[in-house]
N, C-alpha and C positions, 0 to 999 in steps of 0.2 A: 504494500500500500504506500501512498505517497507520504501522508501523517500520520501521526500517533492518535489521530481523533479518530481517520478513517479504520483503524485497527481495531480502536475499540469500538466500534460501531458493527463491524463482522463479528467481534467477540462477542455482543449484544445479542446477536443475530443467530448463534450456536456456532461459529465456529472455532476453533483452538487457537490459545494465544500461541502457545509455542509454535505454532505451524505460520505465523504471520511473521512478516520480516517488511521494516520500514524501509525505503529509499526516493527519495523527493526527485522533481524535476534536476535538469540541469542546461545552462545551456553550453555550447560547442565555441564559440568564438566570444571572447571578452574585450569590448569594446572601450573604447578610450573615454576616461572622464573629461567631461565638459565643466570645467572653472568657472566658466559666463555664465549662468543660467540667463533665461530670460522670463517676460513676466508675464507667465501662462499657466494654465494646469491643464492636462490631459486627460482622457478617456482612452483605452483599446480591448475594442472589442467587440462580440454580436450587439445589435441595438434590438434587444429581445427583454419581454417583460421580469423574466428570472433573473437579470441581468441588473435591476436594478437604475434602469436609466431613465423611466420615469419618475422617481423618484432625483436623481441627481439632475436632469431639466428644473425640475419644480424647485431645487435649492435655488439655481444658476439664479432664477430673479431675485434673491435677497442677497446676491454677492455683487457687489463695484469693483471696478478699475482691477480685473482681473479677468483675464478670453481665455475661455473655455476650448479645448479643440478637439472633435470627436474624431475616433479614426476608425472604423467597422462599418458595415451594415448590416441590415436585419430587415423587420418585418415593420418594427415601427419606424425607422427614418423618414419616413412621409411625414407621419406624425407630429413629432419631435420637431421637426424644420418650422413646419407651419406652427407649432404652439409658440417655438424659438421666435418667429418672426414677427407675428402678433402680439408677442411681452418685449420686443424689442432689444432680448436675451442677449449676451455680447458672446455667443457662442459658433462657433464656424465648426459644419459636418465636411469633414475631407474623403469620407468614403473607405473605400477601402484602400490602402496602402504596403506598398512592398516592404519587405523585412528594414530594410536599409532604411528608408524614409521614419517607419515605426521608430528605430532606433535612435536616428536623430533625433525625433521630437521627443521622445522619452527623455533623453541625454541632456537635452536644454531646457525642462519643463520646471518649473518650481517644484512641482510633485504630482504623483499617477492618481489620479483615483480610482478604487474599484467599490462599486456600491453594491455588490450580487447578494440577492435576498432568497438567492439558494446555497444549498451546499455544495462550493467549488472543491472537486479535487487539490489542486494544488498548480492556481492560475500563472501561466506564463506572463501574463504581465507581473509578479512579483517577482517573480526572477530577471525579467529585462528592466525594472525601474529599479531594483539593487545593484543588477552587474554595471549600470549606469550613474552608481550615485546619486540618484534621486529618492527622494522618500517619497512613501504612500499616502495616501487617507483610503482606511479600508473600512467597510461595513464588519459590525461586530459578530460574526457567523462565522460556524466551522472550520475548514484550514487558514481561511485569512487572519481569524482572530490568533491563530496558534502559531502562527509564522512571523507573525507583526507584533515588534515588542513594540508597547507604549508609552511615545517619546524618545525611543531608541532607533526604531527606522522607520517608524511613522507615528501615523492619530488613527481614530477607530472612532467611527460614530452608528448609535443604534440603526441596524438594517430599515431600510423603509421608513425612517423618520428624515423628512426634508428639515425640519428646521433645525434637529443636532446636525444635520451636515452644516448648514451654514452657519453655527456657529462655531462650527468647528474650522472652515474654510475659512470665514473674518479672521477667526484667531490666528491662525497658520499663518495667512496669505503676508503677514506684514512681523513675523518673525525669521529674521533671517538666520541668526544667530542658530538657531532652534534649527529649521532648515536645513543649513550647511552642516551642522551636527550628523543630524540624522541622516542628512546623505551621502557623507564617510562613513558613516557605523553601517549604512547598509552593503557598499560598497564590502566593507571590510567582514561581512558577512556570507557575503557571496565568495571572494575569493577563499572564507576556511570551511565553506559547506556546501556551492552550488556549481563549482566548476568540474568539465566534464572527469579530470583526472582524480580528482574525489568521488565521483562516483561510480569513476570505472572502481576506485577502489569498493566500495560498497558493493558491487553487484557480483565482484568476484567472491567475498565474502561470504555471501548469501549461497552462491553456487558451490563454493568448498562446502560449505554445512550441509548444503542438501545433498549433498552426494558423501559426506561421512553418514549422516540420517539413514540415507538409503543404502549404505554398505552395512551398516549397523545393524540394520532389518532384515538382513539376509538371514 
């Protein structure tokens, strides 16, 4: 499983702890920190109701002096546009975007949001706004909560509550101090947990035990 939450959630479910063995995403190339931030926050991702992004729209109109930039689509992007454009939202949808592009604007973002009001595995965008040095605001549910230290590599506000996100966003947006903190300690979290040569170590790990397991059973 990817977390220790998703573990205990099969173990809930009847299956054997001992038979479960954790290893998290990871990603293959570690991209260069960006020093400059600039003054945005971001979105990536499906633009889908589990996703949490009507809820993160509906914050965007109690945040100032701060552009929002979506990068996914989905089913509600129609939606969202026209609600965005009617509240006069300071939000721009770029659609869907190649690895490279993601990266960049990740890299230069103040910090990621994930607002998902379901249970995420263990979302590649925390792994790309860590290997980036950027911090999160995540919604307080299942691996996000478990991966996301608070005040350490990001904020956490109640899933599906639009106005704890903005007050969580006002607070954020104009701490920089805080910020920069948070997006070396995530940085430096990624390099001792999420890179691919930690995890090759992990999965090789996992494969020795099963096969002493399975010689053992003979």
């Amino acid at each position: 499983t990817l977390t220790s939450g998703v573990a205990e959630r099969f173990v809930r479910g009847g299956l054997p702890r001992e038979r479960i063995e954790i290893k998290p995403n990871f990603l293959m190339n570690i991209p260069e920190i960006c020093e400059n931030k600039k003054n945005y926050a971001v979105y990536v991702g499906r633009l889908s109701v589990e996703k949490g992004v009507r809820t993160l729209i509906k914050a965007w109109e109690g945040v100032e002096g701060l552009p929002l930039k979506v990068l996914g689509d989905g089913d509600l992007k129609g939606e969202l546009q026209r609600k965005c454009k009617k509240n006069k939202s300071n939000v721009e949808f770029l659609g869907f975007c190649s690895k490279e592009k993601v990266m960049e604007l990740v890299g230069e973002a103040k910090f990621v949001i994930i607002p998902s009001e379901c249970y995420e595995g263990f979302p590649m965008a925390v792994l790309e706004a860590f290997a980036c040095g950027t911090p999160v605001v995540v919604s307080r549910i299942g691996s996000l909560d478990e991966t996301v230290l608070e005040g350490v590599t990001g904020v956490k506000f109640e899933p599906g509550n639009s106005s704890d996100l903005i007050n969580v966003i006002n607070g954020l947006k104009m701490d920089s101090s805080l910020l920069k903190s948070m997006g070396c300690k995530a940085r430096d979290v990624f390099e001792k947990k999420y890179t691919a040569e930690n995890n090759y170590e992990m999965l090789t790990r996992i494969y020795r035990k099963a096969i002493r397991d399975h010689s053992s059973s003979k």
